[in-house]
C-alpha positions as CSV (number, residue, x, y, z in Angstrom):
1,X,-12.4,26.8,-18.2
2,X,-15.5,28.3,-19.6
3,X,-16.9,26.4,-22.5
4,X,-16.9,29.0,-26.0
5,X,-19.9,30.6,-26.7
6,X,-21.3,28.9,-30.1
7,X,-22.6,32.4,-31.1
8,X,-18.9,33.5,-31.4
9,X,-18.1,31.8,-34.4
10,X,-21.5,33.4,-35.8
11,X,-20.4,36.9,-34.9
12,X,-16.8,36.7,-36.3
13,X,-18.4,35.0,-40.2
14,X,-21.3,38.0,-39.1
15,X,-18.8,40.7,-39.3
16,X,-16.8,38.7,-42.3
17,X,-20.0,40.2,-44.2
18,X,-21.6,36.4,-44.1
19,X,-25.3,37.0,-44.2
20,X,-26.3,33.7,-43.2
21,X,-24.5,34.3,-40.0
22,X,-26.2,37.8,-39.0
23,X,-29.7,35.6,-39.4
24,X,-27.9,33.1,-37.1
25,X,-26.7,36.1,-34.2
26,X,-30.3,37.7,-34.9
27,X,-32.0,34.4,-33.9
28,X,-30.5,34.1,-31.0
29,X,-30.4,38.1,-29.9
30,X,-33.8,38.7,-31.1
31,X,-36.1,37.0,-28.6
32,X,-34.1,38.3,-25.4
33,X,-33.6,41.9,-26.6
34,X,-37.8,41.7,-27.5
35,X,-38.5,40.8,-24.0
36,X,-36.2,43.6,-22.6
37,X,-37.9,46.2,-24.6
38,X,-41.2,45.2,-23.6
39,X,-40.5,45.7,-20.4
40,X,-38.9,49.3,-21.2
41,X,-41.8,50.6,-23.3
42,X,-44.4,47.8,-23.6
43,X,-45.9,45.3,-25.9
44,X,-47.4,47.8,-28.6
45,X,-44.2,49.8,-29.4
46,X,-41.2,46.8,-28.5
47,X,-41.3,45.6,-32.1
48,X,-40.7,48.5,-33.3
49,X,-38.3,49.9,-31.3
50,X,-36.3,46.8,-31.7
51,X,-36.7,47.1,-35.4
52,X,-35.2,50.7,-35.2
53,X,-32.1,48.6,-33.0
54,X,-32.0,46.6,-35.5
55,X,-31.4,49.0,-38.4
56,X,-29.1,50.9,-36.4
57,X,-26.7,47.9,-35.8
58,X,-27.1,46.9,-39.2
59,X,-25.7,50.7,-40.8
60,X,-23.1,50.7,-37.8
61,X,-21.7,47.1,-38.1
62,X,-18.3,48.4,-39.6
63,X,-17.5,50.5,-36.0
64,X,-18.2,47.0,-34.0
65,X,-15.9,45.1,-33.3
66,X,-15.7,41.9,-30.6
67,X,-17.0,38.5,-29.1
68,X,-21.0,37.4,-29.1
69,X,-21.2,39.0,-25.7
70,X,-19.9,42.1,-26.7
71,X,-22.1,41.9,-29.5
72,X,-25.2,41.3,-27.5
73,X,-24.2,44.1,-25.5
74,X,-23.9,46.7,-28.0
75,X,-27.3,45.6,-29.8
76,X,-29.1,46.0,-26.2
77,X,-27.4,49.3,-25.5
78,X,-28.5,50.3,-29.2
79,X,-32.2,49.1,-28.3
80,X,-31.9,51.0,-24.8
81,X,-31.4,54.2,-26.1
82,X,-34.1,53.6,-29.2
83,X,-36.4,53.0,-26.2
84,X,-35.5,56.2,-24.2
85,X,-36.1,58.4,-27.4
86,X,-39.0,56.6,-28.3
87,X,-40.4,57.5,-25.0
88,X,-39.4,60.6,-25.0
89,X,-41.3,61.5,-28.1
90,X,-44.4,59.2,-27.0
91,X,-44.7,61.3,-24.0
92,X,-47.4,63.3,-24.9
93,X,-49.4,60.5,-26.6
94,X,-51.3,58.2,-25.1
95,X,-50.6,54.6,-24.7
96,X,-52.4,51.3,-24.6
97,X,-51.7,48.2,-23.1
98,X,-51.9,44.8,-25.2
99,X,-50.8,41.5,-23.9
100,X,-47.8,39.6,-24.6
101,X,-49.3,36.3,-25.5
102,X,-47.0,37.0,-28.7
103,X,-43.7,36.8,-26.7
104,X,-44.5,33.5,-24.4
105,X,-43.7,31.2,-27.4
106,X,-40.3,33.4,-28.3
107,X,-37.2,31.0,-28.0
108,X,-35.0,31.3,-25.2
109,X,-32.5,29.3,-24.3
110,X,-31.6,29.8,-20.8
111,X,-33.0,27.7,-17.9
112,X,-35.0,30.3,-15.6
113,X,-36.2,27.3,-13.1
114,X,-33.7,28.2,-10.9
115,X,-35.1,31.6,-10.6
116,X,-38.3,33.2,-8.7
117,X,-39.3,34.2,-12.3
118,X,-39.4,30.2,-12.9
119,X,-42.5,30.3,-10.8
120,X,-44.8,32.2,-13.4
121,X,-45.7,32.4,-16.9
122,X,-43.5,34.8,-19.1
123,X,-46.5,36.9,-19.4
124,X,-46.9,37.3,-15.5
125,X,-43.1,37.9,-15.3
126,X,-42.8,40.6,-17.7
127,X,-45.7,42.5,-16.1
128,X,-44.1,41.8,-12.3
129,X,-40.9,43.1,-13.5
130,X,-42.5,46.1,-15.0
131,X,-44.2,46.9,-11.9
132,X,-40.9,47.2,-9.8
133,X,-39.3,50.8,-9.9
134,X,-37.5,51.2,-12.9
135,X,-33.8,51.0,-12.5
136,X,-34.9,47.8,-11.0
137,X,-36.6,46.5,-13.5
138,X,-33.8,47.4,-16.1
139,X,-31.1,45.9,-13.8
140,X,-33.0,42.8,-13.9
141,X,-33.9,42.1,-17.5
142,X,-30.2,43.0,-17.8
143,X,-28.5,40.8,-15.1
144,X,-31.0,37.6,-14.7
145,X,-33.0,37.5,-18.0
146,X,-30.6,38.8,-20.4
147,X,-28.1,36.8,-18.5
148,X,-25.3,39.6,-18.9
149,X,-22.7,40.2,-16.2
150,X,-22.9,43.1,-14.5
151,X,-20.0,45.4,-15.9
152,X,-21.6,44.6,-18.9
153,X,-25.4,45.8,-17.7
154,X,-23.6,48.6,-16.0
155,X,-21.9,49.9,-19.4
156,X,-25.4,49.6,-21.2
157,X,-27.7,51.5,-18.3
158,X,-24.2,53.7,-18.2
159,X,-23.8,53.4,-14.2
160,X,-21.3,51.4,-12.0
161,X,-21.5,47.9,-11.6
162,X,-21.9,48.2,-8.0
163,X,-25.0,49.7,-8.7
164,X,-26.6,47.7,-11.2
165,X,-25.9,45.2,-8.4
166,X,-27.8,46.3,-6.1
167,X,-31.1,47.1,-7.8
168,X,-30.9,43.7,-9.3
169,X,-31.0,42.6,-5.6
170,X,-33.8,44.9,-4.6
171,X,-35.8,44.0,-7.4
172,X,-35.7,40.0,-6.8
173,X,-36.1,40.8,-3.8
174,X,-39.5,42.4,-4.0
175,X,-40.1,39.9,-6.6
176,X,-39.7,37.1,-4.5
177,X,-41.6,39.0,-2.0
178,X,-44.6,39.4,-4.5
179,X,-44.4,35.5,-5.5
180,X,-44.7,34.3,-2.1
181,X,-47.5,36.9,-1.7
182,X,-49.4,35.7,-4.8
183,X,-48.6,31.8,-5.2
Protein backbone atom coordinates (compact mmCIF):
# COMPACT_ATOMS: atom_id res chain seq x y z
CA UNK A 1 0.00 0.00 0.00
CA UNK A 2 1.17 3.40 -1.01
CA UNK A 3 2.27 5.57 1.80
CA UNK A 4 -0.22 9.06 2.00
CA UNK A 5 1.10 11.90 0.49
CA UNK A 6 1.93 14.53 3.48
CA UNK A 7 0.82 17.39 1.17
CA UNK A 8 -2.76 15.91 1.44
CA UNK A 9 -3.48 16.94 4.77
CA UNK A 10 -2.10 20.49 3.58
CA UNK A 11 -4.51 20.65 0.70
CA UNK A 12 -7.66 19.53 2.59
CA UNK A 13 -6.80 22.57 5.91
CA UNK A 14 -5.76 24.66 2.25
CA UNK A 15 -9.20 24.42 0.89
CA UNK A 16 -10.68 24.64 4.76
CA UNK A 17 -9.56 28.45 4.07
CA UNK A 18 -6.31 27.72 6.43
CA UNK A 19 -3.78 30.20 5.11
CA UNK A 20 -0.84 28.73 6.74
CA UNK A 21 -1.54 25.64 4.80
CA UNK A 22 -1.81 27.27 1.08
CA UNK A 23 2.03 28.62 2.09
CA UNK A 24 2.68 25.00 2.97
CA UNK A 25 1.07 23.39 -0.75
CA UNK A 26 2.83 26.61 -2.34
CA UNK A 27 6.20 25.50 -1.00
CA UNK A 28 6.17 22.44 -2.19
CA UNK A 29 4.31 23.16 -5.78
CA UNK A 30 6.30 26.22 -6.37
CA UNK A 31 9.80 25.11 -7.18
CA UNK A 32 8.57 22.17 -9.61
CA UNK A 33 5.96 24.14 -11.46
CA UNK A 34 9.01 27.18 -11.81
CA UNK A 35 11.16 24.64 -13.48
CA UNK A 36 8.28 23.47 -15.83
CA UNK A 37 7.65 26.91 -16.93
CA UNK A 38 11.11 27.68 -17.71
CA UNK A 39 11.31 25.11 -19.87
CA UNK A 40 7.90 26.32 -21.66
CA UNK A 41 8.77 29.94 -22.07
CA UNK A 42 12.26 30.55 -20.38
CA UNK A 43 13.91 32.02 -17.51
CA UNK A 44 12.97 35.76 -18.09
CA UNK A 45 9.17 35.37 -18.28
CA UNK A 46 8.66 31.79 -15.87
CA UNK A 47 8.14 34.01 -12.79
CA UNK A 48 5.79 35.67 -14.06
CA UNK A 49 3.88 33.44 -15.74
CA UNK A 50 3.77 31.37 -12.66
CA UNK A 51 2.75 34.33 -10.76
CA UNK A 52 -0.27 34.82 -13.19
CA UNK A 53 -0.92 30.67 -12.17
CA UNK A 54 -0.73 31.51 -9.11
CA UNK A 55 -3.42 34.27 -8.94
CA UNK A 56 -5.56 32.25 -11.07
CA UNK A 57 -5.69 29.29 -8.59
CA UNK A 58 -5.92 31.53 -5.84
CA UNK A 59 -9.56 33.46 -7.39
CA UNK A 60 -10.61 29.84 -8.59
CA UNK A 61 -9.96 27.81 -5.33
CA UNK A 62 -13.81 27.45 -4.54
CA UNK A 63 -14.31 25.24 -8.07
CA UNK A 64 -11.25 22.83 -6.90
CA UNK A 65 -11.89 20.23 -5.28
CA UNK A 66 -9.51 16.92 -4.53
CA UNK A 67 -6.13 15.20 -3.17
CA UNK A 68 -2.42 17.03 -3.40
CA UNK A 69 -1.96 15.32 -6.76
CA UNK A 70 -5.01 16.58 -8.12
CA UNK A 71 -4.08 19.73 -6.75
CA UNK A 72 -0.69 19.79 -8.32
CA UNK A 73 -2.31 18.89 -11.41
CA UNK A 74 -4.71 21.61 -11.70
CA UNK A 75 -2.04 24.37 -10.65
CA UNK A 76 0.29 22.99 -13.67
CA UNK A 77 -2.55 22.82 -16.17
CA UNK A 78 -3.41 26.50 -14.84
CA UNK A 79 0.45 27.48 -15.45
CA UNK A 80 0.34 25.61 -18.99
CA UNK A 81 -2.24 27.52 -20.42
CA UNK A 82 -0.72 31.01 -18.78
CA UNK A 83 2.35 29.99 -20.73
CA UNK A 84 0.63 29.25 -24.14
CA UNK A 85 -1.12 32.81 -23.89
CA UNK A 86 1.83 34.36 -22.72
CA UNK A 87 3.49 33.13 -25.78
CA UNK A 88 1.12 33.80 -27.91
CA UNK A 89 1.06 37.44 -27.16
CA UNK A 90 5.08 37.52 -26.85
CA UNK A 91 5.19 36.39 -30.35
CA UNK A 92 5.96 39.33 -31.93
CA UNK A 93 8.43 40.57 -29.37
CA UNK A 94 11.66 39.68 -29.05
CA UNK A 95 13.09 37.56 -26.38
CA UNK A 96 16.38 37.20 -24.39
CA UNK A 97 17.85 34.45 -22.84
CA UNK A 98 19.21 34.75 -19.05
CA UNK A 99 20.46 31.80 -17.14
CA UNK A 100 18.93 29.88 -14.48
CA UNK A 101 21.54 30.04 -11.88
CA UNK A 102 18.29 31.35 -9.85
CA UNK A 103 16.48 27.97 -10.10
CA UNK A 104 19.61 25.43 -9.22
CA UNK A 105 19.23 26.18 -5.44
CA UNK A 106 15.10 25.75 -5.74
CA UNK A 107 13.99 22.84 -3.31
CA UNK A 108 13.08 19.73 -4.75
CA UNK A 109 12.45 16.80 -3.14
CA UNK A 110 12.65 14.06 -5.43
CA UNK A 111 15.74 11.89 -6.01
CA UNK A 112 16.74 12.44 -9.87
CA UNK A 113 20.02 10.05 -9.47
CA UNK A 114 18.27 7.47 -10.85
CA UNK A 115 17.67 9.43 -13.97
CA UNK A 116 20.04 10.50 -17.09
CA UNK A 117 19.04 14.04 -15.85
CA UNK A 118 21.06 12.93 -12.61
CA UNK A 119 24.08 13.20 -14.73
CA UNK A 120 24.09 17.14 -15.11
CA UNK A 121 23.58 20.30 -13.30
CA UNK A 122 19.86 21.52 -13.20
CA UNK A 123 20.95 24.31 -15.36
CA UNK A 124 22.37 21.88 -18.15
CA UNK A 125 19.17 19.82 -17.82
CA UNK A 126 16.67 22.45 -18.26
CA UNK A 127 18.50 23.75 -21.35
CA UNK A 128 18.83 19.81 -22.79
CA UNK A 129 15.21 19.34 -22.20
CA UNK A 130 14.39 22.58 -23.94
CA UNK A 131 16.33 21.60 -26.90
CA UNK A 132 14.27 18.35 -27.61
CA UNK A 133 11.05 18.94 -29.78
CA UNK A 134 8.44 20.28 -27.79
CA UNK A 135 5.80 17.78 -26.97
CA UNK A 136 8.85 16.04 -25.74
CA UNK A 137 10.03 18.35 -23.70
CA UNK A 138 6.57 18.93 -22.10
CA UNK A 139 6.00 15.16 -21.66
CA UNK A 140 9.06 15.02 -19.77
CA UNK A 141 9.03 17.89 -17.25
CA UNK A 142 5.51 16.39 -16.82
CA UNK A 143 6.22 12.57 -16.45
CA UNK A 144 9.99 12.36 -14.89
CA UNK A 145 10.51 15.89 -13.31
CA UNK A 146 7.21 16.73 -12.19
CA UNK A 147 6.90 13.20 -11.22
CA UNK A 148 3.11 12.97 -12.40
CA UNK A 149 1.60 9.80 -13.90
CA UNK A 150 0.79 9.88 -17.16
CA UNK A 151 -3.16 10.10 -17.22
CA UNK A 152 -2.49 12.89 -15.25
CA UNK A 153 0.27 14.68 -17.76
CA UNK A 154 -2.10 13.55 -20.51
CA UNK A 155 -5.18 15.64 -18.95
CA UNK A 156 -2.89 18.73 -18.46
CA UNK A 157 -1.16 18.70 -22.27
CA UNK A 158 -5.02 17.52 -23.14
CA UNK A 159 -3.84 14.29 -25.23
CA UNK A 160 -4.00 10.45 -24.45
CA UNK A 161 -1.88 8.95 -22.20
CA UNK A 162 -0.59 6.69 -24.62
CA UNK A 163 0.80 9.51 -26.16
CA UNK A 164 2.33 11.53 -23.52
CA UNK A 165 4.03 8.08 -23.15
CA UNK A 166 5.64 7.87 -25.88
CA UNK A 167 7.28 11.30 -26.33
CA UNK A 168 8.43 10.94 -22.75
CA UNK A 169 10.29 7.88 -24.20
CA UNK A 170 11.55 9.67 -27.28
CA UNK A 171 12.72 12.44 -25.33
CA UNK A 172 14.98 10.29 -22.70
CA UNK A 173 15.86 8.76 -25.30
CA UNK A 174 17.62 11.51 -27.16
CA UNK A 175 18.55 12.71 -23.87
CA UNK A 176 20.42 9.83 -23.02
CA UNK A 177 21.72 9.82 -26.40
CA UNK A 178 23.03 13.52 -25.97
CA UNK A 179 24.59 12.62 -22.33
CA UNK A 180 26.59 9.82 -23.58
CA UNK A 181 27.53 12.15 -26.48
CA UNK A 182 28.59 14.97 -24.13
CA UNK A 183 29.94 13.25 -20.77
Amino acid sequence: MAEPDPLDAAVERMLAGDESAFRQVYREVQPPLLRYLTVLVGVGDAEDVASDAWSQAFRDLHSFSGDADGFRGWVTTIGRNRAVDHLRRSSRRPSSDESVDDLVDLHDPGDVEGDPLGKVESEEALKLIASLPKDQAEAIMLRTVLGFDAPTAARILGKRPGAVRAASHRGLKQLAKKLSENP
